[in-house]
C-alpha angles and dihedrals in degrees: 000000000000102000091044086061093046096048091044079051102050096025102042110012103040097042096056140065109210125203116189131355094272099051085051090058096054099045091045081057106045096052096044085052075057100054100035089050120024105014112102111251118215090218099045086065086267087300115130118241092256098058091026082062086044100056095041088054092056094039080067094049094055117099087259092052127174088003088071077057090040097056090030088057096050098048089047093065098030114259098119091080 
């Protein structure tokens, strides 16, 4: 939680000027549309939510199936080790 608050800090709040409650709601959401779908996610293997959903979708597709999520999901929080 604490480096959520310091990226919305230095990424949202310090880059904008606001001007009135509803312009800070849009821009709050626009820019945490940004960072839950496009931004790069350390734990997603620096993929964004959106292509990190995709490739897990295909992944399932795929004649392995759920066995390619299984093992990438392992290995994502650490228990392939």
């Amino acid at each position: 939680m604490e480096s959520f608050n310091g990226r919305f800090r230095e990424k949202c709040l310090n880059e904008h000027w606001m001007v009135s409650m509803c312009d800070a709601k849009r821009l709050i959401e626009d820019w945490r549309i940004e960072y839950n779908t496009e931004r790069p996610h350390r734990l997603l293997r620096y993929l964004s939510t959106v292509h990190f959903a995709q490739a897990q979708e295909a992944a399932l597709r795929t004649s392995i199936g759920g066995g390619a999520f299984l093992l990438f999901r392992y290995e994502l929080i650490g228990l392939n080790n």
